[in-house]
Backbone as CSV, one residue per row, in Angstrom:
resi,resn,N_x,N_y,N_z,CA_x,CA_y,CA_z,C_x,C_y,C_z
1,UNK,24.579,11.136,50.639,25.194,11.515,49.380,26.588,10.894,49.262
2,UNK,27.463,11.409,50.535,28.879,10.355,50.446,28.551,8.321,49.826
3,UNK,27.322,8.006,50.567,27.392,6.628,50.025,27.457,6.689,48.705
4,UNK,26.573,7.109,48.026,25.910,7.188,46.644,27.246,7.123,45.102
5,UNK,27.984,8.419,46.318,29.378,8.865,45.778,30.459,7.310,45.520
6,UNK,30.482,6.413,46.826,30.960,5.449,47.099,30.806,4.378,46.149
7,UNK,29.114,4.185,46.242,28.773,3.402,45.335,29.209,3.556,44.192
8,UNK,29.103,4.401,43.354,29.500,4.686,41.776,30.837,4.272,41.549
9,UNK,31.776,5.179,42.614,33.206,4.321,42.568,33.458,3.311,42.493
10,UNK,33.059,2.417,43.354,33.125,1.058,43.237,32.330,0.511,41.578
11,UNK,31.528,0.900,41.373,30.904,0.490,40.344,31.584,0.464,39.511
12,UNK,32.583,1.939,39.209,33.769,2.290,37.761,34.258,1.252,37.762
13,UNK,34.346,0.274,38.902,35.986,-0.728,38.807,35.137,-1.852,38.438
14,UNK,33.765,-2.098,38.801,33.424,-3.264,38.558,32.739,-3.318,36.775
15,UNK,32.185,-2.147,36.443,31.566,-2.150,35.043,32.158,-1.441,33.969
16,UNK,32.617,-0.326,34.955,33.767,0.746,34.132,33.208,1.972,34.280
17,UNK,34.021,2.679,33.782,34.212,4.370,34.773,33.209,4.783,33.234
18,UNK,33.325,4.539,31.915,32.690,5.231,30.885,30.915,4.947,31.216
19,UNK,30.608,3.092,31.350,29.371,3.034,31.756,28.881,3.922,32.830
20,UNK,29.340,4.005,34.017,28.832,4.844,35.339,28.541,6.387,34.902
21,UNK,29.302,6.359,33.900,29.628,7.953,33.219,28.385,8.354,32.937
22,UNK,28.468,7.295,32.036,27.002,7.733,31.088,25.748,7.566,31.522
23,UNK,25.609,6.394,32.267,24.009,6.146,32.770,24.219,6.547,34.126
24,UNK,25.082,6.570,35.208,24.689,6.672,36.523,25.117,8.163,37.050
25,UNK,25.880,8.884,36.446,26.367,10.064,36.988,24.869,11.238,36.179
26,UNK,24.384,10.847,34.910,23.037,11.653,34.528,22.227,11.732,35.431
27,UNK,22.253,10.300,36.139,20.803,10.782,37.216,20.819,12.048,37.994
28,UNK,19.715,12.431,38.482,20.127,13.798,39.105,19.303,13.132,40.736
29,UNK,20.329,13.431,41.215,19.820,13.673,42.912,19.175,14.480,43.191
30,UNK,17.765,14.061,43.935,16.888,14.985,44.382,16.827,15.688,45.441
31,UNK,16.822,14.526,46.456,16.707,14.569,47.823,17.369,13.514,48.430
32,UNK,17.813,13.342,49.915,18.733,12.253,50.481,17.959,12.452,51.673
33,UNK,18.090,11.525,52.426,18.607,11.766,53.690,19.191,10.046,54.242
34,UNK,18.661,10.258,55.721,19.769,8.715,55.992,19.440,6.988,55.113
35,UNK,18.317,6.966,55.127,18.116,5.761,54.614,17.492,5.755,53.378
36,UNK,17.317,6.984,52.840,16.838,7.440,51.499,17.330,7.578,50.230
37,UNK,17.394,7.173,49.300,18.478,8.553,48.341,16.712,8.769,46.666
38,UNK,16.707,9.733,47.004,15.716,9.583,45.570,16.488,10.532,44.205
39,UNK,16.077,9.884,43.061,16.912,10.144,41.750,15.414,10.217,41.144
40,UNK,16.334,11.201,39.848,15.384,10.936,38.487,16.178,11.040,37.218
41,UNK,15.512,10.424,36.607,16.002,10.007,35.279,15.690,11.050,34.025
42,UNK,15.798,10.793,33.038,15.896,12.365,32.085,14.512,11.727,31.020
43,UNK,14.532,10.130,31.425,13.886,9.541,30.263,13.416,8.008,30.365
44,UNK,12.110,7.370,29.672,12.461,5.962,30.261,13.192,5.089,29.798
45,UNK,13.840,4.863,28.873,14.892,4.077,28.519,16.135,4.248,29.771
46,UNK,16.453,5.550,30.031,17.618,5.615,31.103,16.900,5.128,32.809
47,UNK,15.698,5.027,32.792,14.926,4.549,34.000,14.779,2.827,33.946
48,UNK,14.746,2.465,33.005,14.770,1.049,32.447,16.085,0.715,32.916
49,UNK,17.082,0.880,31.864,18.550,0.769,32.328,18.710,0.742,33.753
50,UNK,18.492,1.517,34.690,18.927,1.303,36.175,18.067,-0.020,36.519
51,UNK,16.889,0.407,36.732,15.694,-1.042,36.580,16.632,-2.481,36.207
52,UNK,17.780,-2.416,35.355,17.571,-3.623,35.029,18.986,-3.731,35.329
53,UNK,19.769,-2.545,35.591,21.134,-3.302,35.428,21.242,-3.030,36.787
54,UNK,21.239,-1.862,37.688,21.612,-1.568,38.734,21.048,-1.580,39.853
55,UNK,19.535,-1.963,39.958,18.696,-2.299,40.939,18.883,-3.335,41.806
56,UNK,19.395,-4.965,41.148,19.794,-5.985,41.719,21.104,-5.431,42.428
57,UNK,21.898,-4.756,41.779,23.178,-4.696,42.715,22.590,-3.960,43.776
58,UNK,21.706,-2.969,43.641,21.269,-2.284,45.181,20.933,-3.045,45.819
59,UNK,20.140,-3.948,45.610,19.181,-5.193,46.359,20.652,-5.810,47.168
60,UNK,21.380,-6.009,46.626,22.435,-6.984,47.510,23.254,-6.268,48.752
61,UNK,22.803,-4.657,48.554,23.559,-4.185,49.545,24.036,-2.534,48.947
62,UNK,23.473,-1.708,49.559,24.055,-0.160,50.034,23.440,0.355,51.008
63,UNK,24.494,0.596,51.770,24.073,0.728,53.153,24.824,2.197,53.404
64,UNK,24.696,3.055,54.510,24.771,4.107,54.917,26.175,3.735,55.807
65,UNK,26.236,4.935,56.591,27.842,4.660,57.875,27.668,3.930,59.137
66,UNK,25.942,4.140,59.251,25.632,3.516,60.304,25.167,1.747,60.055
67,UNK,25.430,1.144,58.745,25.005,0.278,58.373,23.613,-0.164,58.265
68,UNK,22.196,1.220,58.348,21.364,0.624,57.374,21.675,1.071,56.119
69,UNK,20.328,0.117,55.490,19.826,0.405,54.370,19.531,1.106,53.697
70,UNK,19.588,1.716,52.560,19.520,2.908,52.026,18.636,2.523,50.522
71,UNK,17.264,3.044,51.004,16.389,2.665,49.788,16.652,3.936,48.503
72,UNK,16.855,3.424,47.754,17.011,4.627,46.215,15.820,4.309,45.584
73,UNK,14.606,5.781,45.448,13.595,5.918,44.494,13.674,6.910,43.733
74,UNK,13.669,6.023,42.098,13.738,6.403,40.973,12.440,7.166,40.568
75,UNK,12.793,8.238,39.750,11.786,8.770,39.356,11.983,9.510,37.806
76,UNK,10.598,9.524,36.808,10.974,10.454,35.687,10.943,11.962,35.654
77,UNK,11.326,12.659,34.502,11.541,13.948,35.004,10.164,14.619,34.634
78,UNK,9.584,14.223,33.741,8.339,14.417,33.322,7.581,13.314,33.002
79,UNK,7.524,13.245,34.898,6.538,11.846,35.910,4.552,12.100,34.544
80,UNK,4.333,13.650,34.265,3.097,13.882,34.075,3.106,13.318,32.909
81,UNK,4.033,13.031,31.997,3.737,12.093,30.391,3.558,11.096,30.769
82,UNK,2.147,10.437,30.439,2.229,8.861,30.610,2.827,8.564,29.374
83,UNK,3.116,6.909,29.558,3.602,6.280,28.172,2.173,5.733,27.701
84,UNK,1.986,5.766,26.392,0.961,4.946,25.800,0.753,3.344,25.619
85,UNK,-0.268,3.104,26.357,-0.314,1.397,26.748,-1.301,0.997,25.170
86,UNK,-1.313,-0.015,25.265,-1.656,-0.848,24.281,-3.248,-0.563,23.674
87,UNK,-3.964,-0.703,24.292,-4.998,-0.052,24.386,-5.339,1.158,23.905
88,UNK,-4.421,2.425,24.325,-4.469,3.663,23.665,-4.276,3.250,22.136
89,UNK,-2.815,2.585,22.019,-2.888,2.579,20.255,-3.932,2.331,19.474
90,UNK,-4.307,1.185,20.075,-5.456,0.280,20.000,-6.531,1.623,19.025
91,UNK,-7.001,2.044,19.651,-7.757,3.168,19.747,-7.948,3.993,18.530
92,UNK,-6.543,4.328,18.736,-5.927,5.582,17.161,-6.079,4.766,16.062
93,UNK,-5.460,3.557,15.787,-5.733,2.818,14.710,-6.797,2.853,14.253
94,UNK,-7.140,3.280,12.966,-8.235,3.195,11.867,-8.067,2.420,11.116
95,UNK,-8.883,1.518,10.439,-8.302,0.610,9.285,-9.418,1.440,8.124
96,UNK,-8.833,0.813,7.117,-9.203,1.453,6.097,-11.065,0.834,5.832
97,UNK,-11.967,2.191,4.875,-13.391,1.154,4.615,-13.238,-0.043,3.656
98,UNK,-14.177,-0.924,4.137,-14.322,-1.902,3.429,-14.600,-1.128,1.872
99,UNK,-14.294,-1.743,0.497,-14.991,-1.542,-1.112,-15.970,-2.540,-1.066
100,UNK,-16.908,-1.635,-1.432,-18.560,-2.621,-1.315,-18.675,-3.304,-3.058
101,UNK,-17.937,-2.917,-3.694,-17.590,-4.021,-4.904,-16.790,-5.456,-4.756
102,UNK,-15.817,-5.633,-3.511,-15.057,-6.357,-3.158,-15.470,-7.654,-2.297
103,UNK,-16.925,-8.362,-3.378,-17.125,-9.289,-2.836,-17.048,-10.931,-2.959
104,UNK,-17.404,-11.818,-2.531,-17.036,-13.006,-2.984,-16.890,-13.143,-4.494
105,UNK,-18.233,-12.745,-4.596,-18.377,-13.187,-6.190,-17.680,-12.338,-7.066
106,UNK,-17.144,-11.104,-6.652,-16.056,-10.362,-7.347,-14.958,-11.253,-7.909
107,UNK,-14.540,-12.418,-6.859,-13.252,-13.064,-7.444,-13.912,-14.186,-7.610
108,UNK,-15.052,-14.254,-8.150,-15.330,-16.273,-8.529,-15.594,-16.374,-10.110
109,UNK,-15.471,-16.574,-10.594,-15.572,-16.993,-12.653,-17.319,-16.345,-12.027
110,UNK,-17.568,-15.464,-13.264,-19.082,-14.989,-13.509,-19.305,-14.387,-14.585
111,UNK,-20.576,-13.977,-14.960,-20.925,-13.368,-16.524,-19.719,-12.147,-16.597
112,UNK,-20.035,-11.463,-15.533,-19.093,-10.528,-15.609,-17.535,-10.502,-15.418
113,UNK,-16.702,-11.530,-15.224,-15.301,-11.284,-15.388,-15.372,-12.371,-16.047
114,UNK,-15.748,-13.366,-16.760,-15.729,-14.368,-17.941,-14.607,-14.085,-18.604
115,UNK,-14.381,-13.021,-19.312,-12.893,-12.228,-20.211,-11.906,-13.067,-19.502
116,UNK,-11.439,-12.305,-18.569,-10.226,-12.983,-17.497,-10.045,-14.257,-17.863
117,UNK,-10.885,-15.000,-17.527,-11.244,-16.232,-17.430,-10.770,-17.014,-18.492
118,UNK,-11.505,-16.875,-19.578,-10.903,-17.471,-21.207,-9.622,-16.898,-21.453
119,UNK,-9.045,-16.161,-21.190,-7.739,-15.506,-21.572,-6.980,-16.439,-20.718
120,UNK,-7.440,-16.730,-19.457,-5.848,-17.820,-18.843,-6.135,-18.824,-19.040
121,UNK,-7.150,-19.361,-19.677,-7.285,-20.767,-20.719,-6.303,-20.846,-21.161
122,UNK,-7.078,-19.841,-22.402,-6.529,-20.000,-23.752,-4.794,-20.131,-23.744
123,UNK,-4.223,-19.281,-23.061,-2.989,-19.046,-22.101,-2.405,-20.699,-21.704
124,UNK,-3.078,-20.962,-21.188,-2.720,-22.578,-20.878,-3.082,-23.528,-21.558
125,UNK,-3.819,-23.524,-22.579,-4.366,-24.845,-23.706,-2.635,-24.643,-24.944
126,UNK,-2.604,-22.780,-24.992,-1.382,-22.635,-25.557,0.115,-22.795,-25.587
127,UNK,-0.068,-23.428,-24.184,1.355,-23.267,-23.536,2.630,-22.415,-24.017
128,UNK,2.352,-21.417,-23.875,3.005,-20.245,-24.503,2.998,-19.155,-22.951
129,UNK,3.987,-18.861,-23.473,4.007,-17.606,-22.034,2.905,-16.378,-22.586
130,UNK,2.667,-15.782,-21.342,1.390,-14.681,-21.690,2.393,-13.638,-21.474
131,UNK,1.969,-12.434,-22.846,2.847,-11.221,-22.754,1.677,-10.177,-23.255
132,UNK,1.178,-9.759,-22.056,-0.074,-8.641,-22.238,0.560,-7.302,-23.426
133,UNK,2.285,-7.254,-23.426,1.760,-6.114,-24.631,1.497,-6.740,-25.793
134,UNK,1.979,-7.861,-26.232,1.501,-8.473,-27.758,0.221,-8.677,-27.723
């Protein structure tokens, strides 16, 4: 626990005392012992954050009095929520039904939308702007 303590100090001077504040003093200490230290996090964004900012600096070195190593395992606080992988979404997504009127020939010139049809002619033989309320 004294290392851990150590570490952070040093950290205030190297990143600043507000960063350590906020992300490294939340963690909560679980358990220690000599070459151990295990933490957990409140959340995964704040588990990420160590992951990415403070893991390499462990990697380079925290060591105990006797000069080993001192492995730190991170953990969430509610380890039992998984996060939802891609796949799950995958899943939930419904898309909407197909309209069984909505077919090719719905949008191709035919007996039945002919109207349409002569109206953006006539529209363009007129060269006049089209103003559906007149």
């Amino acid at each position: 626990m004294k290392a851990w303590k150590l570490f952070l100090s040093d950290l205030e001077k190297k990143i600043g005392a507000t960063t350590v504040r906020k992300w490294l003093y939340s963690l909560k200490v679980i358990k220690f012992d000599a070459c151990n230290l295990y933490l957990e996090a409140e959340n995964h964004f704040e588990a990420r954050w160590f992951e990415e900012h403070i893991r390499p600096i462990l990697k380079r070195g925290f060591y105990n009095e006797n000069f080993h190593k001192i492995k730190v395992h991170l953990s969430l606080k509610n380890a039992d929520l998984k996060s939802k992988t891609i796949k799950d979404v995958k899943n939930q997504i419904t898309s909407d039904p197909l309209e069984t009127y909505l077919t090719f020939a719905f949008f191709i010139a035919s007996e039945k939308n002919l109207m349409s049809v002569k109206l953006l002619k006539e529209t363009v033989d007129k060269g006049t702007s089209f103003n559906p309320i007149f």
